[in-house]
C-alpha positions, 0 to 999 in steps of 0.5 A: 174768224176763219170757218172750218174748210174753208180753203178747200171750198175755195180750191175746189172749184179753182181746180174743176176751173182749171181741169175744165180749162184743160179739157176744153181744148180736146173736147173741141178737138173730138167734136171737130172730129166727129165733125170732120167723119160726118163731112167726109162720109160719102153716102151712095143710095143705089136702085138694083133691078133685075132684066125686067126692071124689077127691083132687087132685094136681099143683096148682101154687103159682100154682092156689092163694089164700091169705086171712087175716081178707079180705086176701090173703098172701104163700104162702113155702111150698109143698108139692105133697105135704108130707113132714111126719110124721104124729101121729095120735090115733086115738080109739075110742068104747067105750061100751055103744051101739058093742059089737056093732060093735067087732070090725069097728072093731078090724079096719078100724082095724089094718088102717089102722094097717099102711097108714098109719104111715110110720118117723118117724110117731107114732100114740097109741090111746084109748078113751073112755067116761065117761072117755077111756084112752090105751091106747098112746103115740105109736108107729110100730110096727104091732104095738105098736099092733095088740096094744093094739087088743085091749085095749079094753074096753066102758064106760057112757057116752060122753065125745064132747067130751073125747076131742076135747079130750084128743086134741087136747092130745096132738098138741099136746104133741108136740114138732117140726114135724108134721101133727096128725090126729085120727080118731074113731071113734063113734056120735056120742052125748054123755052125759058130758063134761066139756067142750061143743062150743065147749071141744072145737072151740078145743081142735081148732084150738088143736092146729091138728088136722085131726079125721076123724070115722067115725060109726058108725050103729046097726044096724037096728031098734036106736034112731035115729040121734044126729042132734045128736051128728052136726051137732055132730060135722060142724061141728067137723071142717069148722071144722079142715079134716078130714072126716066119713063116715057110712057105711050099712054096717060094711062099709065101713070099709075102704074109708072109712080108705083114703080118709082114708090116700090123703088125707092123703098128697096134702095140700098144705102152704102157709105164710106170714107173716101181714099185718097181724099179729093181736092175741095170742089173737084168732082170726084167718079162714082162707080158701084158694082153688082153680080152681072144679071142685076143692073145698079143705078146710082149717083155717078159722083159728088162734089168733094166738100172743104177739108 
C-alpha cells in the first residue's frame, strides 16, 4: 500500500539535496572572497603629534594622504581614535649593566601596567639577557603581571636583537584583529644575539609591531654610552612607526610611559585595499601624510601576503 505523499517526501529532499549541491560552490566562493578582502586590507596605525610632541586628536579623513610604493590609495577605513585592542610585548633588559637601575624600571613599569590595560587587552612580560624568558603570558590582569615583575632576575649578556625578534612573533602569534606594540626597555648594548639588525627589524615589520624603545643611560661616572646600539635601536623603531626616549634621569620614567600611554590611546587607524597589488613577499613603501604643523608616525611599509 502506497501512503498519500509519499513521492513528494521523497523528492523533497532530493531537491534541497541538489540546490544545496549547487549553492555549495558559490558560498565557497563568497567565503574565499570575503577571505581574500580581509588578507588584502593593509591596515596603517598612525601617532600625529604637534611641534611639542603632544599628540593630535580630532583630525579628520579628508586631513589625511595615504601613499603606497608613490601611488596614491583609496582610505576605506577611518578611525579618529581606533578601539583596536591592544597586545603589548613588554621586554626588560636584565643584563648585568642595567642592575642598579632595575627597581626604578620595575616601578615605572607597574606603574604602566595599571594605567595602561584596558579588559580585552593582552600584555606578555620577558626579560632578556643572553636569552630572552617570557616571565607572563598575555594578560589583562594587573596583578598577575605586577607579581611577575618582581620575578626578574640579573643575567650576563644582552640579547638586544632577539628579544625584537621573539617580541615580535609573540604578537604575531596572537590571533584576531589587534594593534601589535612592543616596548623595551634597555641600555641599548648588544653582546649576544643570535639575530642582526636587519633579522630584528623584518621581524618587527613582518609582526606589523610598533616598537617603543626606553634607553636607559649609564649613571654618571660609569662607562659611556652605547651609541651604535641606540642609532640601531632609532632606526628600527622609525621604520615600524613607534618612537624612541632616551631620558637624562631615571627619574623620568614615569612621565615617558605616559607619554607612550596617552599616545597609543589617540592613534588613528587608516585601511585600505592596495593599488596595484604587490608581488608576494616583496615589501611594499608606506607613506602617510598630514597638514605641515603635525608630524605623522607610522609603519614605513609591509610585506605583501600571498594572492
Amino acid at each position: 500500500m502506497r501512503l498519500p505523499g509519499t513521492k513528494f517526501q521523497l523528492f523533497l529532499p532530493l531537491a534541497l539535496l541538489a540546490a544545496t549541491a549547487f549553492l555549495l560552490p558559490t558560498l565557497a566562493s563568497q567565503d574565499r572572497a570575503r577571505l581574500r578582502s580581509q588578507v588584502n586590507l593593509v591596515n596603517v596605525l598612525v601617532s600625529v603629534t604637534d611641534e611639542h610632541h603632544r599628540p593630535v586628536a580630532n583630525l579628520t579623513r579628508e586631513q589625511f594622504a595615504l601613499e603606497e610604493e608613490g601611488r596614491a590609495q583609496k582610505i576605506e577605513i577611518f578611525e579618529p581614535e581606533t578601539q583596536l585592542p591592544l597586545d603589548l610585548a613588554l621586554m626588560i633588559d636584565a643584563s648585568l649593566s642595567t642592575q642598579k637601575e632595575m627597581a626604578v624600571e620595575r616601578e615605572a613599569a607597574s606603574r604602566f601596567i595599571r594605567q595602561v590595560l584596558r579588559p580585552g587587552d593582552g600584555l606578555s612580560l620577558f626579560e632578556f639577557d643572553e636569552t630572552v624568558r617570557q616571565l607572563a603570558h598575555f594578560s589583562d590582569d594587573p596583578a598577575y603581571l605586577q607579581e611577575s615583575l618582581g620575578r626578574i632576575a640579573p643575567g650576563a649578556g644582552t640579547s638586544l636583537y632577539d628579544a625584537i625578534v621573539l617580541g615580535s612573533r609573540a604578537l604575531e602569534n596572537r590571533a584576531g584583529d589587534r594593534r601589535r606594540v612592543i616596548l623595551l626597555v634597555t641600555d641599548a648594548g648588544e653582546t649576544t644575539s643570535h639575530y642582526d639588525f636587519d633579522g630584528a627589524r623584518t621581524a618587527a615589520l613582518q609582526a606589523g609591531a610598533l616598537l617603543y624603545t626606553i634607553v636607559v643611560r649609564p649613571s654618571p661616572g660609569e662607562s659611556g654610552r652605547n651609541t651604535a646600539g641606540e642609532h640601531a635601536l632609532e632606526a628600527i623603531t622609525d621604520t615600524t612607526g613607534g618612537a624612541i626616549f632616551i631620558p637624562d634621569a631615571l627619574q623620568e620614567l614615569p612621565a615617558i610611559f605616559s607619554t607612550i600611554d596617552r599616545e597609543l590611546r589617540t592613534q588613528y587607524r587608516l585601511a585600505y585595499y592596495p593599488a596595484p597589488r604587490g608581488r608576494a613577499g616583496s615589501f611594499r613603501a608606506i607613506e602617510v601624510k598630514v597638514p605641515e604643523k603635525y608630524e605623522a608616525r607610522h609603519r614605513k611599509g609591509y610585506f605583501a601576503g600571498p594572492d
